[in-house]
C-alpha positions in Angstrom: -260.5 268.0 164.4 -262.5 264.6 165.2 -261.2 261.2 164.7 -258.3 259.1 165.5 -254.7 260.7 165.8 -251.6 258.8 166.3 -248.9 260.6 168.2 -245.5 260.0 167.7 -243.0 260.2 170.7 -239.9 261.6 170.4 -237.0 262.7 172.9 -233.9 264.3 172.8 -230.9 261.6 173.5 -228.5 264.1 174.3 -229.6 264.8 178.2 -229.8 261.4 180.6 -233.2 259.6 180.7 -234.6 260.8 184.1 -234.8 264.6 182.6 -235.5 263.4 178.9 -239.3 264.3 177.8 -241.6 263.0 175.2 -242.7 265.3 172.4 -245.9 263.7 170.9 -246.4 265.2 167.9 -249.6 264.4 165.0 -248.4 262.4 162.5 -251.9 262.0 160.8 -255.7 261.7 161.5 -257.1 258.9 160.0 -259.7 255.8 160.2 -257.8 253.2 157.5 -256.1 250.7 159.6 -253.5 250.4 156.7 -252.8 254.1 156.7 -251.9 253.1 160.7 -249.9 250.4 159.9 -247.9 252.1 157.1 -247.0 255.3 159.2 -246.3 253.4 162.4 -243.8 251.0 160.6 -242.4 253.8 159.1 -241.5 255.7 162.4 -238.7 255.4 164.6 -240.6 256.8 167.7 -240.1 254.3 171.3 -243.8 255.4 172.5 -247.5 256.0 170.6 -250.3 257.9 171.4 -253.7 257.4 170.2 -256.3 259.8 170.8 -259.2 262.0 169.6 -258.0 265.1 171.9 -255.9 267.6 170.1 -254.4 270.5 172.3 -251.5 272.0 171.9 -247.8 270.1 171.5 -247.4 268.1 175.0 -243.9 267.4 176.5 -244.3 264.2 179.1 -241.7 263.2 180.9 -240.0 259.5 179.5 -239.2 257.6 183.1 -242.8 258.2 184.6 -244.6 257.3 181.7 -242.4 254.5 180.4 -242.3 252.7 184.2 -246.3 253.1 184.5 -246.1 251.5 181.2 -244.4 248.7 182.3 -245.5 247.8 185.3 -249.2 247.9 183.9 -248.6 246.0 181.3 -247.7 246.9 177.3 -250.5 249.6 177.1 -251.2 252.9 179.7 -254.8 255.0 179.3 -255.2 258.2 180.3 -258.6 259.9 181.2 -259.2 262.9 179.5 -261.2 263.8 183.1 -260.0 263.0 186.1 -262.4 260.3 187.9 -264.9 260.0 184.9 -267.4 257.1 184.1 -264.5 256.2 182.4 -262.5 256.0 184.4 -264.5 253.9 186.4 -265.4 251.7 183.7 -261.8 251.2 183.1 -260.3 250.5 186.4 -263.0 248.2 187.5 -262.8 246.3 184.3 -259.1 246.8 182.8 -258.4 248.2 179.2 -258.9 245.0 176.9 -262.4 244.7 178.7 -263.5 248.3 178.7 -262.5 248.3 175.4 -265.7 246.1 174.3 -267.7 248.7 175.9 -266.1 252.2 174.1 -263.4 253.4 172.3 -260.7 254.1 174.9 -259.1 256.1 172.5 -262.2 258.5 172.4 -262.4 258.9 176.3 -258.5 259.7 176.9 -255.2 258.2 175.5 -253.7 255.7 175.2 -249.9 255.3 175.1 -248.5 252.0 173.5 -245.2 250.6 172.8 -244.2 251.2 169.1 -243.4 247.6 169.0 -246.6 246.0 170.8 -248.6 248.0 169.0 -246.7 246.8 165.4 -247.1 243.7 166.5 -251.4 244.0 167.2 -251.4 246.1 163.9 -250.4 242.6 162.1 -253.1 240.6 163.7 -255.9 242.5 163.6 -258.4 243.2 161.5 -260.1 246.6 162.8 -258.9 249.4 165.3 -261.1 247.9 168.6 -259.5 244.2 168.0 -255.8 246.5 168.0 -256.6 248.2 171.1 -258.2 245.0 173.4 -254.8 242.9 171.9 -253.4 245.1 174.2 -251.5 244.0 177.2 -253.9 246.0 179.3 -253.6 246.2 183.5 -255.4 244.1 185.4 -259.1 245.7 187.2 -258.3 247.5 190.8 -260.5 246.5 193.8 -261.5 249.7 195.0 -264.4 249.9 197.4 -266.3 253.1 196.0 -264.5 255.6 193.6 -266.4 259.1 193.1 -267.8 259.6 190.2 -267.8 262.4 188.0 -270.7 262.7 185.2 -269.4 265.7 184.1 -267.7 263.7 181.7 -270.5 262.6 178.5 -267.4 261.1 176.4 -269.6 257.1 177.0 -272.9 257.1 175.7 -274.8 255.3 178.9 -276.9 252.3 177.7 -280.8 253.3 177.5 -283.6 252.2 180.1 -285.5 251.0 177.3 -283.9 250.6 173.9 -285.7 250.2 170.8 -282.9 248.8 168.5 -279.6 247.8 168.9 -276.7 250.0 169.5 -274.8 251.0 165.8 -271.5 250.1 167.6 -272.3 246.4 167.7 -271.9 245.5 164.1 -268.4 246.6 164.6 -267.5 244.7 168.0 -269.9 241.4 167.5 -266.8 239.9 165.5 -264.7 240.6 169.2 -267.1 238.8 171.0 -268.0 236.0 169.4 -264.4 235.7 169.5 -264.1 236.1 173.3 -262.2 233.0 174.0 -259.1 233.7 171.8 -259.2 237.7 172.8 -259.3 236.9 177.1 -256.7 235.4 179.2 -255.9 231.9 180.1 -257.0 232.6 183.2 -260.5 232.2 182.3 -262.9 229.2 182.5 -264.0 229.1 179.0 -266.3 226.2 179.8 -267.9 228.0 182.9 -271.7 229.3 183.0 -270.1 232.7 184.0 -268.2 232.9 180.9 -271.6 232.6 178.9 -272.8 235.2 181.2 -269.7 237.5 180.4 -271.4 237.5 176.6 -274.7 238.7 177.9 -273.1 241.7 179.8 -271.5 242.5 176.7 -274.6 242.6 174.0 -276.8 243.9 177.2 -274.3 247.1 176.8 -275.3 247.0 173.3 -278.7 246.9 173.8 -278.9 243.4 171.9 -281.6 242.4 174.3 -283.1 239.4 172.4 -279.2 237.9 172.2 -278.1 238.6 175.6 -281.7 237.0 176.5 -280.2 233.8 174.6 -276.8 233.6 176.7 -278.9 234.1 179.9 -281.2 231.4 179.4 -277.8 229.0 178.3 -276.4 229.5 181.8 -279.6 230.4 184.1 -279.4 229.3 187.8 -276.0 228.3 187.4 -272.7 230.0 188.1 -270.9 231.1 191.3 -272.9 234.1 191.9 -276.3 233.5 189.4 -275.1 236.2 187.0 -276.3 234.9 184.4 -280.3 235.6 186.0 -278.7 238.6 187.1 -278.2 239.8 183.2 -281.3 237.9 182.4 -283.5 240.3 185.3 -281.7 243.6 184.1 -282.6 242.2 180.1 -286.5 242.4 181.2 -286.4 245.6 183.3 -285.3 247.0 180.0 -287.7 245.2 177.5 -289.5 246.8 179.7 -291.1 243.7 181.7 -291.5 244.6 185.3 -292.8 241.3 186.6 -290.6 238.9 184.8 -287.6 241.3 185.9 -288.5 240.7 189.5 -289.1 236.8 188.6 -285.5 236.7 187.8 -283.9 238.6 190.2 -285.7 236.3 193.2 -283.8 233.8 191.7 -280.6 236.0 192.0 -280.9 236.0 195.4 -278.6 238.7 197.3 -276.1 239.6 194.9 -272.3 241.0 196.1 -273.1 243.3 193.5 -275.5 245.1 196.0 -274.0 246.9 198.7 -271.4 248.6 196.2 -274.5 249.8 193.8 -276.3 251.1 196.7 -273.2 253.4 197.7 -272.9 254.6 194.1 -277.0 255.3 194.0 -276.5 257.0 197.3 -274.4 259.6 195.7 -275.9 259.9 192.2 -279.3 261.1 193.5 -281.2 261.6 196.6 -283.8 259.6 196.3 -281.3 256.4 197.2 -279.9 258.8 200.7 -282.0 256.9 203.0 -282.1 253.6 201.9 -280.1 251.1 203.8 -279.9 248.3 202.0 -280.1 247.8 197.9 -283.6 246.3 196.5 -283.6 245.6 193.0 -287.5 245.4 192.7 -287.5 249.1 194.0 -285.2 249.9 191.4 -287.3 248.3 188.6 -290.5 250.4 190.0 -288.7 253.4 189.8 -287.1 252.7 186.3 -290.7 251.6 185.2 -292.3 255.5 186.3 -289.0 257.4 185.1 -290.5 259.9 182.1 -288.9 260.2 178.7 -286.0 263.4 179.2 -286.7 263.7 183.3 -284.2 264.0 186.0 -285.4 260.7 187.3 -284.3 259.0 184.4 -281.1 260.7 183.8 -280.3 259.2 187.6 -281.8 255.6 186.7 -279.8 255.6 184.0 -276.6 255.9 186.0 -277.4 253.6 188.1 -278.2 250.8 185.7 -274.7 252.1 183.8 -273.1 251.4 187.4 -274.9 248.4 188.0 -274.0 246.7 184.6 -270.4 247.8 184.9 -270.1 246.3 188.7 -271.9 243.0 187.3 -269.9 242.5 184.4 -267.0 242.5 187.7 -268.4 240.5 189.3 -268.9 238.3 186.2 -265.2 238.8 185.2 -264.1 237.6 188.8 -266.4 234.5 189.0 -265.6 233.2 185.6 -261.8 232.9 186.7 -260.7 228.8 187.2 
């Protein structure tokens, strides 16, 4: 079975709460977000699950989940594999950002507290705006975090898209309504917020608008990430000299020595390097053949590269 399933958690009252278990069970698989709302207000279960990954029923114990819960925020996800893109994607971004990118939902579970997600249910108007309303953990600083691309769950953005992604029409809405969805935290009226728009529709392939935000916040910002977007937007168009313009005016990114670790163990043509050059990386995006190995690994990178800008961008567009 494909498609969304909501999981109802239930335990058994009758033993104390540190050996009590949860027993998701399927209540339905569905798409209508009032067919969500309808069953959810109807149930009397503490905990949700929503997911795409049926196996057989699950017993989880209540105190672990319910403290990670907690202590994360209103909203816990789950990889369905163990250090995934996704995962990465997810810890160096948080839930309610990742969740622009792909439906979390689709890449592992995620578990939700009946009454926060009621309470998203009322305000929303799709199943991505329910999911970022989450109360979702903050990113993680890690320094490098294997990756496994086992994992094909996220469709990795293109070296050279021809269209936009089909995905957009759905999640344009959420980011043109960026300033209501992120936390106070954020300098709405910062160049880096503008930036944090073309990271978004440059996932999307949207190269034309992301092109637009670029150029609204070019050589500004604590960390030129706007040019930064605006460099990776003409590798991809593809335009190898006006990539290279822009990223002379990035300068030397912090983006850098993290990317080079991650190309270092995605393919063996990065071993050796000792430093990260991103007009290297355009020549070698530029010769990659259509279905080669060599794009397959440029392709990662850029995935890794966007993910660890769109940090960056996230971090610098704080007040």
């Amino acid at each position: 079975m494909s498609g969304l399933h909501i999981l109802a958690a239930s335990c058994d009252d009758s033993v104390s709460r540190n050996e009590q278990t949860y027993q998701f069970e399927i209540i339905k698989d569905f798409e209508n977000l009032d067919s969500i709302s309808q069953i959810v207000n109807q149930s009397s279960a503490e905990c949700f699950s929503l997911t795409d990954l049926i196996s057989e029923p699950e017993q989880i114990p209540v105190s672990p989940l319910l403290s990670e819960i907690q202590s994360n925020g209103s909203a816990l996800w789950l990889s369905k594999v163990p250090h995934s893109f996704a995962s990465f994607v997810v810890n160096a971004l948080g839930g309610k950002m990742a969740s622009l990118w792909f439906p979390l939902w689709k890449s592992g579970r995620v578990f939700v507290q009946s009454s926060v997600l009621r309470a998203a249910l009322e305000e929303s108007s799709s199943l991505d705006e329910v999911v970022i309303k989450f109360n979702w953990n903050e990113p993680t600083e890690s320094e490098y975090e294997e990756i496994d691309w086992s994992d094909c769950s996220v469709e990795l953005p293109e070296l050279a898209p021809t269209r936009e992604h089909p995905r957009l029409k759905r999640i344009e809405p959420l980011i043109q309504n960026l300033e209501a969805l992120l936390p106070a935290s954020y300098d709405r009226s910062s160049p880096d917020f503008t930036a944090l728009r073309a990271g978004l529709y440059q996932w999307y392939d949207a190269l034309e608008v992301s092109h637009g935000y670029s150029q609204d916040a070019q050589h500004q910002g604590k960390n030129q990430a706007a040019d930064y977007w605006h460099a990776i937007m003409h590798r991809r168009e593809p335009d190898d000299s006006n990539s290279k313009y822009w990223f002379r005016h990035v300068g030397h990114s912090p983006v850098f020595a993290k990317l080079l670790r991650y190309a270092q163990s995605i393919s063996d043509d990065f071993a050796s390097r000792e430093s990260w050059d991103p007009f290297a990386f355009v020549d070698y995006c530029s010769s990659c053949t259509r279905g080669s190995n060599e794009e397959q690994v440029a392709q990662r990178i850029q995935a890794v590269e966007m993910v660890l800008l769109m940090q960056q961008t996230m971090r610098d567009a704080q007040k």
